[in-house]
C-alpha positions as CSV (number, residue, x, y, z in Angstrom):
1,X,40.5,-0.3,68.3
2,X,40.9,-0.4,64.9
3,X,44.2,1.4,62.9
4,X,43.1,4.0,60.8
5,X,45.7,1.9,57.8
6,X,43.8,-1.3,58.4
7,X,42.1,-2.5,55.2
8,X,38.0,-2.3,55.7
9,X,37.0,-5.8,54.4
10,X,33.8,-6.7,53.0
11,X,32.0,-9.9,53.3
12,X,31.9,-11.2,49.3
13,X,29.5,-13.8,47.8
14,X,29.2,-15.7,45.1
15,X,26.9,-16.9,42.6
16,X,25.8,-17.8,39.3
17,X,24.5,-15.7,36.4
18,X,23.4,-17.9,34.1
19,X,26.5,-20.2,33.7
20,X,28.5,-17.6,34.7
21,X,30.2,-17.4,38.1
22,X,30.0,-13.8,39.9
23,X,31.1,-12.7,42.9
24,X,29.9,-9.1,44.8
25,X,32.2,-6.5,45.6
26,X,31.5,-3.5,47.8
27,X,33.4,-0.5,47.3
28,X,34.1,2.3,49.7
29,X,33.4,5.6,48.1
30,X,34.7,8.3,50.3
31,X,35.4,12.2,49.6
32,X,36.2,14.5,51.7
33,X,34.8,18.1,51.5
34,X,36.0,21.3,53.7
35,X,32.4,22.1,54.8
36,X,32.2,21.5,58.4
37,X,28.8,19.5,58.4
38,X,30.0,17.3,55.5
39,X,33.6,16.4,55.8
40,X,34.8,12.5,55.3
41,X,31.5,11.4,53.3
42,X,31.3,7.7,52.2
43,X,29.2,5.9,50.2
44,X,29.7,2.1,50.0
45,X,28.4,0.6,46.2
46,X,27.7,-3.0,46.1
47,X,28.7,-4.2,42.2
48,X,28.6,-8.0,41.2
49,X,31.4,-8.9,38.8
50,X,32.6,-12.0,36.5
51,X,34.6,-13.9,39.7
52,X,37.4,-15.3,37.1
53,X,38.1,-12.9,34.1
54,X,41.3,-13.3,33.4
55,X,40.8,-16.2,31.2
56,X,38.0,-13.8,28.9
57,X,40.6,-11.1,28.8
58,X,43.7,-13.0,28.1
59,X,41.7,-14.9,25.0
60,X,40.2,-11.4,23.8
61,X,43.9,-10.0,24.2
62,X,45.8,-12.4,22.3
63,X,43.2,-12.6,19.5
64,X,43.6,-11.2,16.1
65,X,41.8,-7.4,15.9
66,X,39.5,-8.9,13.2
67,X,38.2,-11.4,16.0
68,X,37.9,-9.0,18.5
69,X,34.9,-7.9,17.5
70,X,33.1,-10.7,17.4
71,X,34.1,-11.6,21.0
72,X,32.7,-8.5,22.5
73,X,34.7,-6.2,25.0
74,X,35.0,-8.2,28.1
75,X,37.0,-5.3,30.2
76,X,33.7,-4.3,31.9
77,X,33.0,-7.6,33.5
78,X,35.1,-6.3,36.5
79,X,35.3,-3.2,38.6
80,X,37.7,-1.1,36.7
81,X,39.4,2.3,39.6
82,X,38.5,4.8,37.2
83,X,34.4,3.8,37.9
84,X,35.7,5.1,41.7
85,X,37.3,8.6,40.4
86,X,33.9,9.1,38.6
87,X,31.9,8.6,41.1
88,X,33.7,10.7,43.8
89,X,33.0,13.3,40.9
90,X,29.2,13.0,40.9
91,X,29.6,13.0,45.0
92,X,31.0,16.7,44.7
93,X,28.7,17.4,42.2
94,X,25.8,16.2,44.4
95,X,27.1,17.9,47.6
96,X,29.0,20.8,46.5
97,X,26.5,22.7,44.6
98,X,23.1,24.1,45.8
99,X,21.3,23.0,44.5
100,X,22.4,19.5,44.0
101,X,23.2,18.5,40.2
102,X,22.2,14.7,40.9
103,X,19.2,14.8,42.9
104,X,16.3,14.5,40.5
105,X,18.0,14.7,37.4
106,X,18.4,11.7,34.8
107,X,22.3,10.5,34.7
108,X,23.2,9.1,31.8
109,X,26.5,6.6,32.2
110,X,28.1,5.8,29.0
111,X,30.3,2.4,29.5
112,X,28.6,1.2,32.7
113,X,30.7,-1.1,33.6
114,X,29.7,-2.8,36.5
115,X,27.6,-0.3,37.4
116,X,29.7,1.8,39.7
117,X,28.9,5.2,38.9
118,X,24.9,3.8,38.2
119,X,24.4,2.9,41.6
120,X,26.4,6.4,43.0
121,X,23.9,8.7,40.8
122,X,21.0,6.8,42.6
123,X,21.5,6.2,46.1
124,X,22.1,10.1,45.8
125,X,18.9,10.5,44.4
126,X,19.1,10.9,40.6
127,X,15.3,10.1,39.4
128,X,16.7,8.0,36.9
129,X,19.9,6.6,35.7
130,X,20.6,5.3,32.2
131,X,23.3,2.7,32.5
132,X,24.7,2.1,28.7
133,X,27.5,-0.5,27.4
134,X,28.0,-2.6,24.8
135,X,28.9,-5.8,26.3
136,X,25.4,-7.7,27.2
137,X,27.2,-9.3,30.4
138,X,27.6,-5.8,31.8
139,X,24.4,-4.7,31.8
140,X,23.2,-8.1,33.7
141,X,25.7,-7.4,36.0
142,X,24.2,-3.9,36.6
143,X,20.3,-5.3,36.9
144,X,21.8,-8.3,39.4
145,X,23.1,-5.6,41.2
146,X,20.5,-3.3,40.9
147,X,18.1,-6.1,42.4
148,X,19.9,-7.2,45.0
149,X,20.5,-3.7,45.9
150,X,16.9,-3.3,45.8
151,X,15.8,-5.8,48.3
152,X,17.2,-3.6,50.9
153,X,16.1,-0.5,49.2
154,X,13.7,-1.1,46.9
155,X,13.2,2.6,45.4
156,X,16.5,2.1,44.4
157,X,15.4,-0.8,42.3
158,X,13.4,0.8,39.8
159,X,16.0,4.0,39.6
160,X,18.5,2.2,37.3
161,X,18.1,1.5,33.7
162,X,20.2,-0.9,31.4
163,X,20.7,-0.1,27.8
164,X,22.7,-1.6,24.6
165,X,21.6,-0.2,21.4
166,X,24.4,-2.2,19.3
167,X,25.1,-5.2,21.9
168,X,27.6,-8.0,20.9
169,X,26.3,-11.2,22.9
C-alpha cells in the first residue's frame, strides 16, 4: 500500500535532438471537480525537455540586453508550473461546460513551451492545436513529443501543430 503523500515517479529517458541532450518528463495533471461521476480527474502529459539548461539560462541571463536577442529566449526549453495551471484550466473548460469548449475546436497556445498545454487540448480532443513560440528548440521539443506521443496514439500525432513566424535559431 502506497501513502497517499508518496511522490508518483515516472520512469525518464534520455536522448539526443540533434546535438542536443533531452530528457522526457511526464506530468500529472489532476483536477478535481464536485460532479459525482467526474471527481479526482488526471491526465498525465509526456513533454521532452533540454536535460541540462542551466548553463543556456545562466549565459542568456548574464548577457548584455543587446545580446539577448540574438541568443533567443531559452526559458522554454524546460517545463515551466505555470504550463500545469493552464492546463488544469482547459480540463475545466473541457469538462465543466456542456458542451465541451475543447472538444473539436482549434486551440491556439501562444508560448508553447514544451508543449504542456498542446498535448492537454489534444488528448481532450481539440481537432487541432496550434502550438506557437519563438524559440526554434521549443517547437522541436513539441513535434519530438508529439511523435513519440503518437506512436502509442497515433491520432494524436497529427492533432498538434508547431509554428514560429519570427524564430531566432
Amino acid at each position: 500500500m502506497t501513502d497517499k503523500t508518496d511522490p508518483i515517479t515516472y520512469d525518464r529517458q534520455r536522448t539526443n535532438l540533434g546535438e542536443v541532450p533531452i530528457i522526457s518528463r511526464t506530468i500529472p495533471i489532476s483536477i478535481d471537480i464536485d460532479f459525482p461521476k467526474l471527481s479526482n480527474i488526471t491526465l498525465e502529459i509526456t513533454i521532452w525537455e533540454m536535460e541540462k539548461p542551466s548553463e543556456v539560462i545562466q549565459t542568456w541571463c548574464s548577457a548584455q540586453q543587446s545580446d539577448r536577442a540574438a541568443m533567443g529566449d531559452p526559458f522554454g526549453v524546460i517545463m515551466w508550473p505555470g504550463s500545469i495551471v493552464a492546463s488544469q484550466e482547459l480540463m475545466k473548460l473541457h469538462y465543466c461546460s456542456s458542451p465541451s469548449q475543447i472538444q473539436n475546436s482549434t486551440v491556439l497556445v501562444l508560448g508553447a513551451g514544451t508543449g504542456v498545454e498542446a498535448q492537454t487540448a489534444a488528448l481532450l480532443g481539440a481537432r487541432k492545436v496550434i502550438a506557437t513560440d519563438i524559440n526554434q528548440l521549443t517547437l522541436k521539443l513539441i513535434d519530438f513529443a508529439a511523435d513519440q506521443v503518437g506512436k502509442e496514439n497515433p491520432s494524436l500525432q497529427s492533432i498538434i501543430e508547431t509554428k514560429c513566424k519570427y524564430c531566432i535559431t
